[in-house]
N, C-alpha and C positions, 0 to 999 in steps of 0.2 A: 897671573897674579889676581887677587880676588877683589874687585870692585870696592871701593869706599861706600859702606851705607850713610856713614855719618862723615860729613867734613867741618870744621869750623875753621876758619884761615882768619890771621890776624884778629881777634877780637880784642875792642876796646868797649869799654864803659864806664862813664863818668857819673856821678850821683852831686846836687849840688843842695849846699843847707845855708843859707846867706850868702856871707862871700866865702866860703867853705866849702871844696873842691875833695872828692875822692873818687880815686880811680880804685875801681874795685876788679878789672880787668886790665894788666896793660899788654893788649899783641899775646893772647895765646892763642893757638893753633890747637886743633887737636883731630885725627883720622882715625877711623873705627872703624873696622871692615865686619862684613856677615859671619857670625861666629864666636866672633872677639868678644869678652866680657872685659871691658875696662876699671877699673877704681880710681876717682879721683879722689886725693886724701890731700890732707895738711891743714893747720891749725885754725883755728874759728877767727872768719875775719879776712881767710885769704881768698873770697872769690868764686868759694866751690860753688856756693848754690846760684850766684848770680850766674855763676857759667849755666849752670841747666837749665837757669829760665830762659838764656838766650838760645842754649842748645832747642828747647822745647817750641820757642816761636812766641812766649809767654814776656819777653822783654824784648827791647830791639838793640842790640850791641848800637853804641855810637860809632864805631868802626870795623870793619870786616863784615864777614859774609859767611852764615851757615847754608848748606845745602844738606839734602835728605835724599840718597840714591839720586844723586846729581842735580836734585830739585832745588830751584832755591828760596829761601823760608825766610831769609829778611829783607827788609825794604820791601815787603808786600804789606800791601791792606790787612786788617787784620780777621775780616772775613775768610781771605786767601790763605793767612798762616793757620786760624781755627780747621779750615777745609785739611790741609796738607797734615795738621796734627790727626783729627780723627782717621784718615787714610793707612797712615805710615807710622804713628808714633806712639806709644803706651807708655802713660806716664805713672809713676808713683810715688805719691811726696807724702811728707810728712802730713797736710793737712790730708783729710783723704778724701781722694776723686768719689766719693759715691754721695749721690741726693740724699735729702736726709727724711725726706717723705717715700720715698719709695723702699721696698724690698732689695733684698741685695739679686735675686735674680729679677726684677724692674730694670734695674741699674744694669745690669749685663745685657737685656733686651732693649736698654733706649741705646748704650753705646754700641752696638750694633745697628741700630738705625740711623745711625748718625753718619755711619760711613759704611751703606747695604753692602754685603759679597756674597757671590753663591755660598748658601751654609753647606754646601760640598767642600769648598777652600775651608774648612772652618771644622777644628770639631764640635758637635751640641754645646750647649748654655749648662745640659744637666752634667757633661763629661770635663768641663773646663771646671763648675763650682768644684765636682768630685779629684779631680787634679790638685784643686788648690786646697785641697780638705776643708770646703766652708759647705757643701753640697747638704749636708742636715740643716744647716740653715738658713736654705735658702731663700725662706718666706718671713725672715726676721729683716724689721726697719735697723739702718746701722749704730740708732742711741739703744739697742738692746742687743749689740756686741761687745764684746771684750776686745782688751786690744791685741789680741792674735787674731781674735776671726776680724777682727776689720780689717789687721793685715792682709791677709789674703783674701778677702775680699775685695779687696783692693788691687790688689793683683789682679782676681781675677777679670777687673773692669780695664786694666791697664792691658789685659793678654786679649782684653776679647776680642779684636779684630785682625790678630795674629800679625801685630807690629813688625815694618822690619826693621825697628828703633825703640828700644827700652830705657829710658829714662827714671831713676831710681835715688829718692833722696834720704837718706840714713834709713833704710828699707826698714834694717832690724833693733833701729834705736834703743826700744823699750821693751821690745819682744822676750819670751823666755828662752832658752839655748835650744829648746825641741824646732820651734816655732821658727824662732829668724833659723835654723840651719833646713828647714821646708822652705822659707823663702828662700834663701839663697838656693839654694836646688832647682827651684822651678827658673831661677832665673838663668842658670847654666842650662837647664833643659830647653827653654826659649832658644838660647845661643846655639845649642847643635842640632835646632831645627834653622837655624838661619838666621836669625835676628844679630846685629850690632846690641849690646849690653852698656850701658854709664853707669856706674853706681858709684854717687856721692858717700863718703864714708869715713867715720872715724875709729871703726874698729877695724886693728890690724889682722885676727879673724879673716874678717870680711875681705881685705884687700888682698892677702896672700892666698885667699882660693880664687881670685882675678888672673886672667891670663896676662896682663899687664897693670903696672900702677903708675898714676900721673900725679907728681906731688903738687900742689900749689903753695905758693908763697909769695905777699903782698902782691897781686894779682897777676904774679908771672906762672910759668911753668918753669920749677927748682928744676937745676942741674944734675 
């Protein structure tokens, strides 16, 4: 049976506004194994993105316990969760992971610094941008992209350390149908090089070329 890259058991999360209580998680669970491309889907408001931030190490559930290839990512420092994200984790959210002073291959050379591998583990910086079709741009700052090349741009700062956890927040929002069906590609390519796949997502597209779908609803996992 093939290893859990990604676990999360029982998560809670509570958000507090006065004396105004929302549980935006209540006790989901969720296993990803190496390969698995997941979709988490259901309607704005049930939990999806708060789940990723806690999947990511970027929130701390008020209860339960993510681990990352058996590691565990909450109730640590948060130096400790930053470390284990740059190691293990590629993230891709809406706002987008790249500095906005540097070049987008800057951006690919500091997150590889951030967490060093023999660049033998790794293929080049020039062959990951040309993967992600951003490779002619890759001496442009990201306020002089559109929003496809910051898409994958984006990706490709999320692939650079050859994550065995892909974390992915409406990848192809706003993207044009050429563009998000590139992203979603590369992100099935990641999966059968071995990565666990999340992808937060409102389009059913998106969710029915997922090897599995998790629906959410008022911060459970729906039936």
């Amino acid at each position: 049976m093939t290893a859990a890259a990604l676990e999360a058991t029982d998560l809670y999360r509570f958000f507090h506004a006065g004396d105004d209580e929302t549980l935006a998680l209540r006790g989901v669970s969720l296993t990803v194994v190496a390969g698995e491309v997941v979709a988490v889907t259901g309607p704005s408001g049930s939990g999806k993105s708060t789940l990723l931030a806690c999947l990511a190490g970027l929130d701390e559930p008020d209860g339960g316990v993510v681990r990352i290839d058996g590691e565990r990512l909450s109730r640590r420092p948060e130096e400790e969760r930053a470390s284990v994200r740059a190691r293990r984790v590629g993230m891709l959210f809406q706002q987008a992971n790249l500095v906005g002073h540097l070049s987008v291959d800057d951006n690919l050379r500091l997150a590889r610094r951030l967490a060093p591998r023999p660049e033998t583990d790794l293929p080049s910086r020039a062959e990951l941008l040309d993967r992600c079709g951003i490779a002619e741009r890759a001496h442009a700052r990201p306020a002089q992209l559109s929003g496809g090349e910051l898409a994958r741009a984006g990706l490709a700062v999320a692939l650079a350390n050859g994550p065995r956890v892909v974390l992915a927040d409406e990848p192809t929002g706003e993207l044009d149908e050429a563009t998000a069906r590139r992203v979603v590609d590369l992100l099935h390519r990641q999966a059968a090089e071995g990565a666990a796949v999340v992808v937060v997502t409102h389009s059913p597209e998106v969710a029915a070329l997922a090897h599995r779908e998790v629906r959410l609803r008022d911060g459970r996992v729906a039936a």
